[in-house]
C-alpha positions as CSV (number, residue, x, y, z in Angstrom):
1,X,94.9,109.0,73.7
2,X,97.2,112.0,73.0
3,X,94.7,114.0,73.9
4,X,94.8,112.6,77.5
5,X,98.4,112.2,77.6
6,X,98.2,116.3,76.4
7,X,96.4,116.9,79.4
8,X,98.4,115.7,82.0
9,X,97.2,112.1,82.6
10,X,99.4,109.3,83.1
11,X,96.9,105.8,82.2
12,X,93.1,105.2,83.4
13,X,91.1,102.6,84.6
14,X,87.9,100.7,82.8
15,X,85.7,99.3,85.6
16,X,83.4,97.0,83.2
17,X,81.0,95.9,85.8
18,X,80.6,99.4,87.3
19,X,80.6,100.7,84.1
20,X,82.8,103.8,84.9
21,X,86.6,104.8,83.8
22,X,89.2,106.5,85.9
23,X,91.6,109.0,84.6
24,X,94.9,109.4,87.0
25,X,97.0,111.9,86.9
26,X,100.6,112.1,88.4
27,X,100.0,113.7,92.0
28,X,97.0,111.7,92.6
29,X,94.5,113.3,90.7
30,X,91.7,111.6,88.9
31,X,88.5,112.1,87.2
32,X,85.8,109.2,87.2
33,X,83.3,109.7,84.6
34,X,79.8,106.6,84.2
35,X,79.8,104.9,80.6
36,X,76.9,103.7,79.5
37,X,75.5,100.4,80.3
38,X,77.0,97.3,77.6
39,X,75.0,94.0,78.4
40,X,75.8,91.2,79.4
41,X,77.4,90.0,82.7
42,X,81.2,89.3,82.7
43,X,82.3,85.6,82.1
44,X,83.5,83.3,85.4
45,X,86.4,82.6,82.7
46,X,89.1,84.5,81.6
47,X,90.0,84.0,77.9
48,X,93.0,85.9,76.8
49,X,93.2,84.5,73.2
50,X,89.7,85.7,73.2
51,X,90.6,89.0,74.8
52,X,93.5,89.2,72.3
53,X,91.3,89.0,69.1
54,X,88.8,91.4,70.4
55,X,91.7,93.8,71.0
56,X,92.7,93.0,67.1
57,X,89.1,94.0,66.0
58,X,89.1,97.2,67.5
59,X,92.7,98.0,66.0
60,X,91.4,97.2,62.7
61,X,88.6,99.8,62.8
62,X,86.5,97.5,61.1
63,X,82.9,99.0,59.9
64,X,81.3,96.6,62.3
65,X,83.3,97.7,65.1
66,X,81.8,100.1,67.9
67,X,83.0,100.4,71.4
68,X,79.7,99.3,72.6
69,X,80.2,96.0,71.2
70,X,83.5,95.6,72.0
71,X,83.0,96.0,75.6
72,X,79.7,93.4,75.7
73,X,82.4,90.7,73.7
74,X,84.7,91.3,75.9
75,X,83.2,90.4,79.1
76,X,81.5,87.3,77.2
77,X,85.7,86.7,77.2
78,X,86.0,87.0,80.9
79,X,87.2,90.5,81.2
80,X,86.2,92.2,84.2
81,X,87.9,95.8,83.0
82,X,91.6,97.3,82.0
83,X,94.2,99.5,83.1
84,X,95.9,101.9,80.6
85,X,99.3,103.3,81.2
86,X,100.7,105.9,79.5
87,X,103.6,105.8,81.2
88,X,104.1,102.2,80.7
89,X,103.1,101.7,77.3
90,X,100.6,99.1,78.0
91,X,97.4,97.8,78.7
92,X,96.8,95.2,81.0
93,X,93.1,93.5,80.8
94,X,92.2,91.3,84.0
95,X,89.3,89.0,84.7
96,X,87.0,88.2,87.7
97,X,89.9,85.8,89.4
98,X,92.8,88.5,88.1
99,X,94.0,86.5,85.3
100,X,95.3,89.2,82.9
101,X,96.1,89.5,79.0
102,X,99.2,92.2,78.2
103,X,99.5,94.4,75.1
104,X,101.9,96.9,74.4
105,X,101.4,99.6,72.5
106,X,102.9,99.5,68.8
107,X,106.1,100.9,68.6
């Protein structure tokens, strides 16, 4: 993250049914790059306590942990994609119907 923030960007976007992420920068800029492919569809429902946990998991760097996994559990949970900002100090994860879950970044 500092890395980004380093280079001038102000959040970015994960798109978990296109499978891409958007990088924005302050004038309008941006920069969208393909991920690869998780499995899985996204769930009709939105479950933020699920969401939540998931988020936990990948704080915890646990051995099981890999990115990959985390984004096909998290669309089991209903999450469509998220929106980083930098600027804002959050991240806001939203399913299919724009239901959303908050977290801040730690302090």
């Amino acid at each position: 993250m500092g890395d980004l923030i380093g280079a001038g960007f102000e959040g970015y976007a994960v798109d978990l049914r296109r499978s891409c992420q958007t990088f924005y920068g302050p004038d309008g800029d941006h920069v969208t790059l393909d991920m690869p492919v998780s499995t899985g569809g996204v769930a009709e429902g939105f479950d933020p306590v699920g969401v939540e946990a998931l988020v936990r998991w990948a704080q915890r760097h646990d051995a099981d942990y890999s990115y990959e996994a985390f984004c096909m559990k998290v669309k089991a949970a209903g999450c469509a994609g998220y929106l980083v900002s930098f600027l804002g100090r959050r991240v806001l994860y939203y399913g299919r119907t724009a239901e959303t879950h908050v977290e801040h970044f730690p302090s």
